[in-house]
C-alpha positions in Angstrom: 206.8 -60.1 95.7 207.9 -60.2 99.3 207.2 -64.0 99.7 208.7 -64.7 96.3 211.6 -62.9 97.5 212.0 -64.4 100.2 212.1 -68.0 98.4 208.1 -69.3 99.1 206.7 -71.3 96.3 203.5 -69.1 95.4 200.7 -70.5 93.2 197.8 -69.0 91.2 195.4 -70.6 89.6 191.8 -69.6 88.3 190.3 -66.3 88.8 192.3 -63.6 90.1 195.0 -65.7 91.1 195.6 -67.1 87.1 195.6 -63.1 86.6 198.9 -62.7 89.1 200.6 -65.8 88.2 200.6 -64.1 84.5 202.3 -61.1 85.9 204.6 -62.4 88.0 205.7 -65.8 86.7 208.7 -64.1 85.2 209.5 -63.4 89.0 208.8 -66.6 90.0 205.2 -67.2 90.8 203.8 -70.5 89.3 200.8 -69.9 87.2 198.7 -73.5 86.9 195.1 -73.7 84.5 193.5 -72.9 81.7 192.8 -69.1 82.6 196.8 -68.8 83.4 197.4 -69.8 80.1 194.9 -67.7 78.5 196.5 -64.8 80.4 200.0 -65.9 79.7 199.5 -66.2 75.9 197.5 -63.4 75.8 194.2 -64.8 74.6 192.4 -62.4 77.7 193.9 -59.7 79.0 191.5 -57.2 80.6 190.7 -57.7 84.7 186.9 -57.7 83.9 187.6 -61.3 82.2 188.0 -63.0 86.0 185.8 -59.5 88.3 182.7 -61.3 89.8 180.5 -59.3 91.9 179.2 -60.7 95.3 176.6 -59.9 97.4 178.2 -58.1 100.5 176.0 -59.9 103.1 176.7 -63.5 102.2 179.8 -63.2 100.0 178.3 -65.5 97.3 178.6 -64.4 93.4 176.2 -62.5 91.9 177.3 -62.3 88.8 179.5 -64.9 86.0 183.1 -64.1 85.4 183.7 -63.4 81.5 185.8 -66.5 81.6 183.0 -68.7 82.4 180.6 -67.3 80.0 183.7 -67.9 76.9 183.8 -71.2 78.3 179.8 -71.9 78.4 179.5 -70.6 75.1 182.3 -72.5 73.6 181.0 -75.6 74.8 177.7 -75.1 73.4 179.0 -74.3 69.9 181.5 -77.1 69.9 178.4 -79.4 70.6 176.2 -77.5 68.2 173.4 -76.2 70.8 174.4 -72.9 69.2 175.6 -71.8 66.6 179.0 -69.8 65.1 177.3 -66.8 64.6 175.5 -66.8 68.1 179.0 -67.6 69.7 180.2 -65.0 68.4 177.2 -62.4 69.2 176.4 -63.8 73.1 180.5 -63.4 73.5 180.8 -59.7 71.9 177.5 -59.0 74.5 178.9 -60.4 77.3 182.3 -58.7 76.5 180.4 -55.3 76.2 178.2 -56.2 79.2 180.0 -54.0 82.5 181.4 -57.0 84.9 178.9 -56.6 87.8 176.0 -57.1 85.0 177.0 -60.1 83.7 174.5 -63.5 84.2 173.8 -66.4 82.0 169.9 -65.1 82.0 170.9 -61.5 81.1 172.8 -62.5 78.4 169.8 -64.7 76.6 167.7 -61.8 77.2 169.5 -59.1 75.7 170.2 -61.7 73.1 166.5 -62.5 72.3 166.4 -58.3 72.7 168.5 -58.2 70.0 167.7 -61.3 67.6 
């Protein structure tokens, strides 16, 4: 608020910075991207959707923002590598799946878990 205040152009895009573009573009942040948007229109809403965890030594991700995964997902069942109905059942366990947990190989195995 301080640099918008005091007349910088500030930009967010992707990941946490989509997230404060959609809460302060009515102050005058610039939101840019796809996960701006989805924030904006309210499509995603919760933190959790952009929260990666990293590993503390390296700083490298450990885990796949819930962004990604809708992403992954909807790009397979627009291409038909999965289906609707496992669309919609991989997305409601990644949603359920606490943000730190969250990997592209968790998620097929509690899905096979649960198939």
């Amino acid at each position: 608020m301080s640099a918008l205040d005091a007349g910088v152009k500030v930009v967010g895009g992707a990941s946490m910075g989509a997230l404060r573009a959609s809460e302060l573009d009515t102050h005058g942040m610039i939101g840019i991207g796809k996960v701006y948007e989805w924030y904006r229109d309210g499509i995603i809403e919760s933190d959790d959707e952009v929260a990666v965890s990293t590993n503390p030594e390296t700083f490298e991700p450990i885990s796949v923002p819930l962004v990604n995964i809708r992403e992954t997902l909807r790009a397979a069942s627009s291409t038909e590598i999965i289906s609707e109905k496992e669309h919609d059942q991989l997305l409601e366990l990644a949603i359920n799946t606490y943000y730190q947990d969250r990997s592209y190989l968790g998620l097929v195995k509690e899905g096979i878990k649960k198939a």
